[in-house]
N, C-alpha and C positions, 0 to 999 in steps of 0.2 A: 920283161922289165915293166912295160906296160900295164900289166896284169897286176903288179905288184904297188903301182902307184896305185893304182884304184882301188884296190884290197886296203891299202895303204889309206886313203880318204874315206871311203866307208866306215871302216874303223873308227877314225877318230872322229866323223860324225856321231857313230852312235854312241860312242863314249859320254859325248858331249850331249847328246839330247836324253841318255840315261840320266846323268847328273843334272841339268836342268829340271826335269819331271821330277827327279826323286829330293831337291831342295826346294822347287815350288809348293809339295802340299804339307811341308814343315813348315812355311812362313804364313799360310793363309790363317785368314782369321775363324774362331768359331764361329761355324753357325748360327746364328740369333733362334731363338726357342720363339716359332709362330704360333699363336690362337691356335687350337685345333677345328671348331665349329665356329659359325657365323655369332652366333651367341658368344662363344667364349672373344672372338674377334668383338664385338659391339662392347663386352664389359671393360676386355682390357683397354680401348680405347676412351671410353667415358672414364676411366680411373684414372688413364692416365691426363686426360684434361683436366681433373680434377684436384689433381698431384701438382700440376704448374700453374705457377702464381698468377701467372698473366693469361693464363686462356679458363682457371678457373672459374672465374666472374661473367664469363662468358658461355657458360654452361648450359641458360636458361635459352638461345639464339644458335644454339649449334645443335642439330640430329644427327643423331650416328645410326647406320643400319648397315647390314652384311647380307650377300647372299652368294654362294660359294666364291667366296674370300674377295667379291666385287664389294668395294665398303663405298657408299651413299651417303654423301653429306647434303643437311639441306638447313638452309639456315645463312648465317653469316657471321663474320668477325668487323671487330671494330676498328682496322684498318690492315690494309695491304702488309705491312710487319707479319702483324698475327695471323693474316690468313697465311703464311711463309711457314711459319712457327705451326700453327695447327697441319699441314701439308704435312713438311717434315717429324710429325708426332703420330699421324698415321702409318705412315711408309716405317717406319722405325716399329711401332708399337703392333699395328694391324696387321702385318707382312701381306697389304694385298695386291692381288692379280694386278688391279685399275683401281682409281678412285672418280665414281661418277658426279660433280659439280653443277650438274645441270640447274639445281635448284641452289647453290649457294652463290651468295655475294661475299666479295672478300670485303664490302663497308658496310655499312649500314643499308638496306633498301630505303625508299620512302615511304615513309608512313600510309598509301594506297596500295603499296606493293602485296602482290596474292600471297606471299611468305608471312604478311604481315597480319594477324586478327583486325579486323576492322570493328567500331562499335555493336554491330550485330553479331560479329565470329567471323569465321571462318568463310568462305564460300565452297559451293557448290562441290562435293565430292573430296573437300578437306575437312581435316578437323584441327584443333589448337594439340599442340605440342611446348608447352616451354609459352616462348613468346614466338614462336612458329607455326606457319598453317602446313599441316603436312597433306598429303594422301591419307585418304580413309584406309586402305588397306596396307598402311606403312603400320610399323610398329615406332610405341613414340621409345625415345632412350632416354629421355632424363629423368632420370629416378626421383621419387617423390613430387614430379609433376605428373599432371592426372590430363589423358587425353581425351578431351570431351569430342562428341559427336557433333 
């Protein structure tokens, strides 16, 4: 009788966790279609800043770079909202690994700040990007801005 209870529970454990597994991957959502390369990653991001009303004005102050699916912002937004807003636009858009910030401000810097061209340029081992001093060995992203040495 024993024997029959637990055959008995077994059972209808696995019944139960069949039906669970087999209605869970009917309700999940499509997979979102990621960038395939760091390039494809970099375009569809700058497109899609370009595409939104409120981070497109902002285009000339934000870098976008990629390097396998780690995406590189350097730059800033013009307040704590948009830098929320620009976040959630990569994670959605970019599908990446990490997003490294080390070089972004979610405000504005001060006008001495090293992201910032100073009347001479750039310093030392950056160049202009946009309205941004980047690395010399970054690639700049904003299209039809020219990154001088």
């Amino acid at each position: 009788m024993r024997s029959f209870n637990l055959l008995r529970s077994l059972l209808s454990v696995s019944v139960f966790a069949i039906a669970f597994f087999a209605t869970a991957g009917s309700n999940t959502v499509q997979a979102q279609t990621c960038p395939k390369t760091d390039e494809e990653t970099v375009v569809a991001i700058v497109d899609a800043i370009k595409a939104d009303s409120v981070l497109a004005p902002q285009l000339s102050h934000i870098v976008v770079g990629s390097v396998n699916k780690f995406v590189k912002l350097q730059g800033w937004t013009d307040n704590s909202k948009n830098y929320q807003r620009l976040m959630d636009l990569v994670r959605d858009v970019g599908c990446p690994t990490a997003i490294n910030v080390n070089r972004f401000e979610e405000t504005p810097p001060p006008a001495d700040s090293p992201l910032r061209p100073q009347p001479g340029g750039c310093g030392p081992g950056t160049k202009q990007c946009g309205d941004v001093c980047i690395p010399e060995g970054d690639t700049c992203s904003a299209k039809g801005t020219k990154a001088t040495d």
